[in-house]
C-alpha positions as CSV (number, residue, x, y, z in Angstrom):
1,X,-13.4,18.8,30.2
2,X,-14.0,22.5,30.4
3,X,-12.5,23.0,26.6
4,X,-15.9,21.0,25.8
5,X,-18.6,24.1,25.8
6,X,-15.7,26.6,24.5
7,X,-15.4,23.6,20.8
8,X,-19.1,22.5,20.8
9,X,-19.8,26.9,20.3
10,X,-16.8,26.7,17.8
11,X,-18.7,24.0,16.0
12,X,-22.1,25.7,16.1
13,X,-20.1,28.9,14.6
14,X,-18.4,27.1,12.1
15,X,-21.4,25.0,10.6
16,X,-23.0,28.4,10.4
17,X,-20.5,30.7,8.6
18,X,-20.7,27.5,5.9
19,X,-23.9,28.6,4.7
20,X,-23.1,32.3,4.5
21,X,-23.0,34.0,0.9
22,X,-20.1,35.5,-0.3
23,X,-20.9,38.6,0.5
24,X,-22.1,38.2,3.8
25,X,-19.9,39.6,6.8
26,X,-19.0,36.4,8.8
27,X,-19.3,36.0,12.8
28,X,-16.1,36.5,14.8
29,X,-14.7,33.7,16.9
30,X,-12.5,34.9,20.0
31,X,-9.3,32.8,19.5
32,X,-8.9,29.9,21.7
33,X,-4.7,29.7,23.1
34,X,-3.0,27.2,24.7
35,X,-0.8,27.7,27.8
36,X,3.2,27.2,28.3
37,X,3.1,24.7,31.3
38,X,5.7,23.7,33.9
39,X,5.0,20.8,35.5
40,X,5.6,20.2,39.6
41,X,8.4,17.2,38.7
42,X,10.3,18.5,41.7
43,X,14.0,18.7,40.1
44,X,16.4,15.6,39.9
45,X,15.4,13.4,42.7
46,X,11.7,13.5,40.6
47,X,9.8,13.1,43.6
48,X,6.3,14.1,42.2
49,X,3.8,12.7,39.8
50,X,2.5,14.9,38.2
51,X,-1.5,14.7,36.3
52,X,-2.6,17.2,33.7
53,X,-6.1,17.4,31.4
54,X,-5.0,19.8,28.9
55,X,-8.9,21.3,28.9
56,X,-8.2,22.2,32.8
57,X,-6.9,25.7,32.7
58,X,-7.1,27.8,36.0
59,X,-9.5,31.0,35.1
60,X,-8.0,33.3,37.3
61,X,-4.1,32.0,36.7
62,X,-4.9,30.7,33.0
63,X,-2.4,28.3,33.8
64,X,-3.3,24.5,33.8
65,X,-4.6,22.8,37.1
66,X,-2.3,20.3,38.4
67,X,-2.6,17.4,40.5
68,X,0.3,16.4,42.0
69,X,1.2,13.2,44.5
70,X,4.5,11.7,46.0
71,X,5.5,9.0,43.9
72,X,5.8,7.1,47.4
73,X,1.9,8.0,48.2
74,X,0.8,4.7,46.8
75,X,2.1,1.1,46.2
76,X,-0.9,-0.6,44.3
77,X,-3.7,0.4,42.0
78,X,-7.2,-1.5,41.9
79,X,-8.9,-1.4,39.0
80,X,-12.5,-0.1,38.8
81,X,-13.8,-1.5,35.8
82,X,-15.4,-5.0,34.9
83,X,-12.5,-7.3,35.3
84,X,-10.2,-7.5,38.7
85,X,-7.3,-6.4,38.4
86,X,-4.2,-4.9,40.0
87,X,-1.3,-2.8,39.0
88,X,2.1,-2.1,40.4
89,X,3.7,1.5,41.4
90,X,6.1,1.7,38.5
91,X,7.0,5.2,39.6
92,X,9.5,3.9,42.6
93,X,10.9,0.7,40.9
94,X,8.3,-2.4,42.7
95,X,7.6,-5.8,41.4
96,X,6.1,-9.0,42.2
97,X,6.2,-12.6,41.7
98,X,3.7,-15.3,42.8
99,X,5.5,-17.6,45.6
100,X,5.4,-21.4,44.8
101,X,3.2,-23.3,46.6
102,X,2.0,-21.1,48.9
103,X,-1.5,-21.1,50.1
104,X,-1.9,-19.6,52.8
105,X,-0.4,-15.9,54.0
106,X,0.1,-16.9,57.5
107,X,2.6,-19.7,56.9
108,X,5.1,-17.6,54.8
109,X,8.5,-16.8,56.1
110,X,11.3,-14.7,54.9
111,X,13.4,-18.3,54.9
112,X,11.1,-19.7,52.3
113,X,11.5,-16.9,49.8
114,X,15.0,-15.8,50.2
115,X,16.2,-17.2,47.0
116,X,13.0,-15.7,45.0
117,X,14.0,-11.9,46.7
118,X,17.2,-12.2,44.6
119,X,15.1,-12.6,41.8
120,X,12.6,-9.8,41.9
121,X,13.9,-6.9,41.2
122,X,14.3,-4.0,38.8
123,X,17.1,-3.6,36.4
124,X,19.0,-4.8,33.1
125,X,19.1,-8.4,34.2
126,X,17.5,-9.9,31.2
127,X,14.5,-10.6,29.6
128,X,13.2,-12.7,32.4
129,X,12.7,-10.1,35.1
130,X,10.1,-8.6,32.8
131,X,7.4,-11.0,34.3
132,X,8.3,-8.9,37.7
133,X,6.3,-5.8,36.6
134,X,3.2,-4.8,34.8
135,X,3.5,-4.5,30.8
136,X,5.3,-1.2,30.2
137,X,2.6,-0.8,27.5
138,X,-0.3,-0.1,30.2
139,X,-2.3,-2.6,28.7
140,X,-3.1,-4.0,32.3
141,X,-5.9,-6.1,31.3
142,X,-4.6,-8.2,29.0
143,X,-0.9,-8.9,30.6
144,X,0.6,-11.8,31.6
145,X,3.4,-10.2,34.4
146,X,2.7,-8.9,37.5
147,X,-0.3,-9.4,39.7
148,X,-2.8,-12.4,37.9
149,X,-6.3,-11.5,37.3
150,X,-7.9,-11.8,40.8
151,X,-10.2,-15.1,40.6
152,X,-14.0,-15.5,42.4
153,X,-12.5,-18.4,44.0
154,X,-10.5,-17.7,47.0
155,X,-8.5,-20.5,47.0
156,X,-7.5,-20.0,43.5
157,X,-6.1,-16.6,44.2
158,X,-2.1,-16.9,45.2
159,X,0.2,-14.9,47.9
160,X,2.8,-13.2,46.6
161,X,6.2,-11.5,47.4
162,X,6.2,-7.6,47.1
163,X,9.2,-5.9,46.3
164,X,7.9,-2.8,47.6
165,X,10.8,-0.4,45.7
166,X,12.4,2.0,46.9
167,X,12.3,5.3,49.1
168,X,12.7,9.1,47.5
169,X,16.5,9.8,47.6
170,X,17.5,12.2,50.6
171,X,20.7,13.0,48.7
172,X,20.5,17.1,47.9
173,X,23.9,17.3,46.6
174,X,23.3,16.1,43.0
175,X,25.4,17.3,39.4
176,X,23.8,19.6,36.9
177,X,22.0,17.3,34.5
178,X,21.8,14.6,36.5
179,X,19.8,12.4,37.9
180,X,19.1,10.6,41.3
181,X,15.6,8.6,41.6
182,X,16.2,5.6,44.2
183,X,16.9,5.9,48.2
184,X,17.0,3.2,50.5
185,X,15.3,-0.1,49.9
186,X,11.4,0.0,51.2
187,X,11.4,-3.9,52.1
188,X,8.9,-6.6,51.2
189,X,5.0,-7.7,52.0
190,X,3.8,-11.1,51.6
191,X,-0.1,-10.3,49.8
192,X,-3.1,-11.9,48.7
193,X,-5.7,-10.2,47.1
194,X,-9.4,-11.5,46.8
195,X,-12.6,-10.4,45.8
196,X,-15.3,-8.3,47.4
197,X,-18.6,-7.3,46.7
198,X,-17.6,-4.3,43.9
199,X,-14.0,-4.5,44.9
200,X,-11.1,-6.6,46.5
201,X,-10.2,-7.5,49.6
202,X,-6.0,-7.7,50.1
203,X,-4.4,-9.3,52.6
204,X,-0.5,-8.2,53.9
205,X,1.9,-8.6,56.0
206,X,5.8,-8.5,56.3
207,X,7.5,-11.5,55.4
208,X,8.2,-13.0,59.0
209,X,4.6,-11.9,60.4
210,X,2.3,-15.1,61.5
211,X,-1.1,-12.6,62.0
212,X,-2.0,-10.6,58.6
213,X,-3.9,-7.0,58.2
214,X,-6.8,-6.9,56.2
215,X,-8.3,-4.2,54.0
216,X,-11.7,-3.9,52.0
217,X,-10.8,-1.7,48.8
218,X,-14.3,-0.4,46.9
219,X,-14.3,0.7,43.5
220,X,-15.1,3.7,41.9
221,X,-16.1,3.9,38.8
222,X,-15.6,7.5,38.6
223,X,-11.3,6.7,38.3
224,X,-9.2,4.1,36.4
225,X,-8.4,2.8,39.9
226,X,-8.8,2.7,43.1
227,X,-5.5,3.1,45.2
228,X,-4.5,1.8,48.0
229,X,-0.9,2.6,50.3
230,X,0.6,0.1,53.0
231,X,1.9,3.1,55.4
232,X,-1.4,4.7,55.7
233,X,-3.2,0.8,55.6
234,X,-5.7,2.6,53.5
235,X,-7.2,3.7,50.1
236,X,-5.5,7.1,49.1
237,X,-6.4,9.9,46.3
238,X,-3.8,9.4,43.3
239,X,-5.1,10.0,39.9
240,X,-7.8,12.7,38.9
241,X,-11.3,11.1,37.6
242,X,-10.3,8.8,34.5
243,X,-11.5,11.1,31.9
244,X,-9.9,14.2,34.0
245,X,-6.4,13.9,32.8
246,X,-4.6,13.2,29.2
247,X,-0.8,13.0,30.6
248,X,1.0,12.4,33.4
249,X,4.8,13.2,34.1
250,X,6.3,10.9,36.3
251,X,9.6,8.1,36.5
252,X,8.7,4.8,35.2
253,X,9.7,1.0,34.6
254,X,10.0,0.6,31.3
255,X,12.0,-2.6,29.3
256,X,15.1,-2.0,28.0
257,X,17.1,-3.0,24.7
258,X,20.4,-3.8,24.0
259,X,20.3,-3.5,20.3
260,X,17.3,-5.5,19.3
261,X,17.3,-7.5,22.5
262,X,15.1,-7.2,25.3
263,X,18.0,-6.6,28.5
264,X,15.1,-6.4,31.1
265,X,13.6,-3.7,33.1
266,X,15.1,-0.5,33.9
267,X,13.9,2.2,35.9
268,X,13.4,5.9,33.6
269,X,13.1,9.4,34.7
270,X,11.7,12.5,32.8
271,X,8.8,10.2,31.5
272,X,5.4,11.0,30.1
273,X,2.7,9.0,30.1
274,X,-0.7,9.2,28.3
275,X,-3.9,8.0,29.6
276,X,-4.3,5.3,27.6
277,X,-7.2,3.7,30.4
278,X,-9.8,6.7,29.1
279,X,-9.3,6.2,25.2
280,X,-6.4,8.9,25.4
281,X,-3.8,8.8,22.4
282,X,-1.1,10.3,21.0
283,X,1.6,10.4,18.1
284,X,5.1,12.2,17.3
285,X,5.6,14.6,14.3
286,X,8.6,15.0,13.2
287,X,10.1,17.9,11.9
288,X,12.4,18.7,9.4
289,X,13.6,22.7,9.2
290,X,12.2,25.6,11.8
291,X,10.1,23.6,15.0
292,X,9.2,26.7,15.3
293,X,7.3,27.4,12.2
294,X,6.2,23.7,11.5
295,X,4.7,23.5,15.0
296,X,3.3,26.8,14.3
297,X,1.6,26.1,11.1
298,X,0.5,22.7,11.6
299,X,-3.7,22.5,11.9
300,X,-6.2,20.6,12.7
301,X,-6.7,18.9,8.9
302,X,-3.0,18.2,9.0
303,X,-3.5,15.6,11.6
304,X,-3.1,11.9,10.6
305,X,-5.4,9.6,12.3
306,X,-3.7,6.3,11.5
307,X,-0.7,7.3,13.3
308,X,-2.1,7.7,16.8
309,X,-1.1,5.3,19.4
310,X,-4.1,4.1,21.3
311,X,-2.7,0.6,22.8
312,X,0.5,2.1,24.6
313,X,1.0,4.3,27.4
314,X,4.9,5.3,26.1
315,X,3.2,7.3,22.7
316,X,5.6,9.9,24.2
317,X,7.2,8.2,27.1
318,X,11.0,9.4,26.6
319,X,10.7,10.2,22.9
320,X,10.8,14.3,23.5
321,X,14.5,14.1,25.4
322,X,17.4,12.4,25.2
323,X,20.6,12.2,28.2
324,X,23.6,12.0,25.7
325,X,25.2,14.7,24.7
326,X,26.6,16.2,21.6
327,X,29.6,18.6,20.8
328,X,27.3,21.5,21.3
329,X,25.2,20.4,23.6
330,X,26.1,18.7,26.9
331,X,24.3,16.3,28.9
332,X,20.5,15.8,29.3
333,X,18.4,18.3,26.6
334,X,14.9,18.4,24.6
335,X,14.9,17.4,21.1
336,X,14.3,20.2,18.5
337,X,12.9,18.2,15.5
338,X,9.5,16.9,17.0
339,X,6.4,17.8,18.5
340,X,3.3,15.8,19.2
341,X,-0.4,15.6,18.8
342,X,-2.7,13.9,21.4
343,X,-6.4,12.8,20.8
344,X,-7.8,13.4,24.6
345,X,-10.5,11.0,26.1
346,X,-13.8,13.3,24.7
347,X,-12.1,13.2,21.1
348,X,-10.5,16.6,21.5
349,X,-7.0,17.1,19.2
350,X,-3.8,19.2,20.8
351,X,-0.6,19.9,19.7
352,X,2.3,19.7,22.1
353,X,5.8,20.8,21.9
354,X,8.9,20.4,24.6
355,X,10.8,22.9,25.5
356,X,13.4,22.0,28.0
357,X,13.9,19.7,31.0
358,X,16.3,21.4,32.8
359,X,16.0,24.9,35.1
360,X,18.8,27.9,34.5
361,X,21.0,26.4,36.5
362,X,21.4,22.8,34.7
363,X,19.3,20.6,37.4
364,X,16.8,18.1,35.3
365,X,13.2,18.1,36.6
366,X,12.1,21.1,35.6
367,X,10.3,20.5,32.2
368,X,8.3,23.0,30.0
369,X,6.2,22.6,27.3
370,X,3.7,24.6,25.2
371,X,-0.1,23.2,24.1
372,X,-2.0,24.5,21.4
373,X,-6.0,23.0,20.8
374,X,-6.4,22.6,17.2
């Protein structure tokens, strides 16, 4: 990250004006800033992801590098690491469920899994859809929902129905502070994924289909995953390198609660995510009196290091805005009594506050927020 040769001088400095006498004259250190960033969301249909490494500041704009996608670019992520696994595109509501019985793609018809379609969907339907999508959490490699760990034996590996989600929302014509994330239904794929020599091999077709498409998916160990879309029948460029961004802004599937209760799955916007795949963490500080002063004041030594949240993607998630409204103030709106610090993947500490998620005229996806190294 290119904040790494800017600290590792800071250090050298510091380590050396420790063993200066009183009375010598210490070495000046050029001040390091932050940025005020507004990230590409796209207003309130959300229809961009959005990737950010807070070390990745433009020299010529000094504003932070983006990397910024469709949410519809992609449907499935292949992991690059040791294990096989595969995730889910969270960001346009799919999920998945292994089809009983079913050994072979070729023989699947839309008849045999009408009933299961019913089934496998996003929303507040109870506890029981949660086996439909990947752990909220991110903690892909140790879940239990979704896609199964892809086995060595063939035969072993299941077909499963693909709720593929749904399209970007065409409708222009949406309320101040609202929101509108889901278009028309994108269909379903009957898919089986294998293994290949360092990668997978996935299988797909549509439901009623008797002849399936083949693709050979390599990974990369430079990325989390490897990513691979059904309308382009191809691997596509999603994510920046794994240790090349710290957050991400993008809608998501999170679980739900009715009080204490799981209700299910439900579909977010205005989310943040942190890279939790490339050691990335984060915590909330919360703030009593002036944000203003406390985020101004607070330093490196006041960070607490058992409060970061290493094993769970949602650190921030929705915690910096709320959609209710208040006497004063209507509708969707950024909290004022918290900011938060993030631990990036090379150990790095920032401090991060929100300051809005709406533009001047009202419409929501168009968030701003300030960073500060520490």
């Amino acid at each position: 990250m290119k904040y790494l040769s800017i600290f590792s001088f800071l250090f050298i400095l510091t380590a050396a004006q420790s063993c200066l006498s009183a009375d010598e004259d210490p070495v000046a250190v050029p001040p390091i800033t932050g940025s005020v960033v507004d990230p590409g969301v796209g207003g309130a249909r959300q229809p961009n992801q959005v990737w950010l490494d807070l070390s990745d500041m433009n020299p010529e704009t000094k504003k932070l590098n983006q990397t910024v996608n469709l949410r519809t670019d992609w449907d499935l992520g292949f992991y690059s690491g040791d294990e096989y696994r595969v995730i889910l595109n969270g960001s346009i509501a799919m999920a998945v469920a292994k089809i009983p019985n079913a050994t072979q793609i070729n023989s699947v018809k839309q008849s045999d899994v009408q009933n299961l379609m019913n089934e496998v969907q996003v929303g507040p339907f109870g506890a029981s859809v949660l086996q439909y999508i990947d752990n909220p959490t991110g903690n892909f490699l140790t879940q239990t929902t979704g896609i199964e760990p892809v086995k060595e034996n063939d035969a072993d590996n299941p077909v499963y129905l693909l709720n593929l989600g749904r399209k970007l929302d065409a409708n222009s014509n949406i309320p101040p502070g609202s929101v509108s994330l889901s278009g028309d239904i994108r269909g379903w794929k009957k898919i089986q994924i294998l293994r290949a020599p360092n990668g997978y091999k996935i299988r797909y077709a549509d439901l009623n289909d008797t002849d399936y498409k083949e693709y050979i998916i390599t990974k990369d160990a430079a990325y989390n995953f490897s990513f691979f879309s059904f309308n382009s029948g191809s691997t596509v460029k999603i994510q920046p390198e794994k240790k090349k961004w710290d957050i991400a802004f993008t809608t998501f599937t999170n679980e739900v609660f009715m009080g204490t209760s799981s209700a299910g799955s439900y579909f977010y916007a205005d989310f943040v995510i942190t890279n939790t795949a490339a050691g990335v963490s984060a915590y909330q500080v919360n703030v009593t009196g002036s944000l203003d002063q406390a985020y101004k004041n607070f330093k490196l030594s006041d960070i607490d290091a058992t409060k970061f949240i290493s094993n769970d993607q949602r650190a921030i998630g929705d915690k910096w805005r709320t959609t209710t409204g208040t006497v004063e103030v209507q509708g969707a709106f950024v909290y004022s009594d918290r900011f938060f610090v993030i631990k990036d993947a090379n150990g790095f500490y920032f401090k991060l506050r929100f300051n809005k998620m709406k533009n001047v005229d009202g419409e929501r996806g168009y968030p701003n927020f300030v960073f500060d190294p520490l």
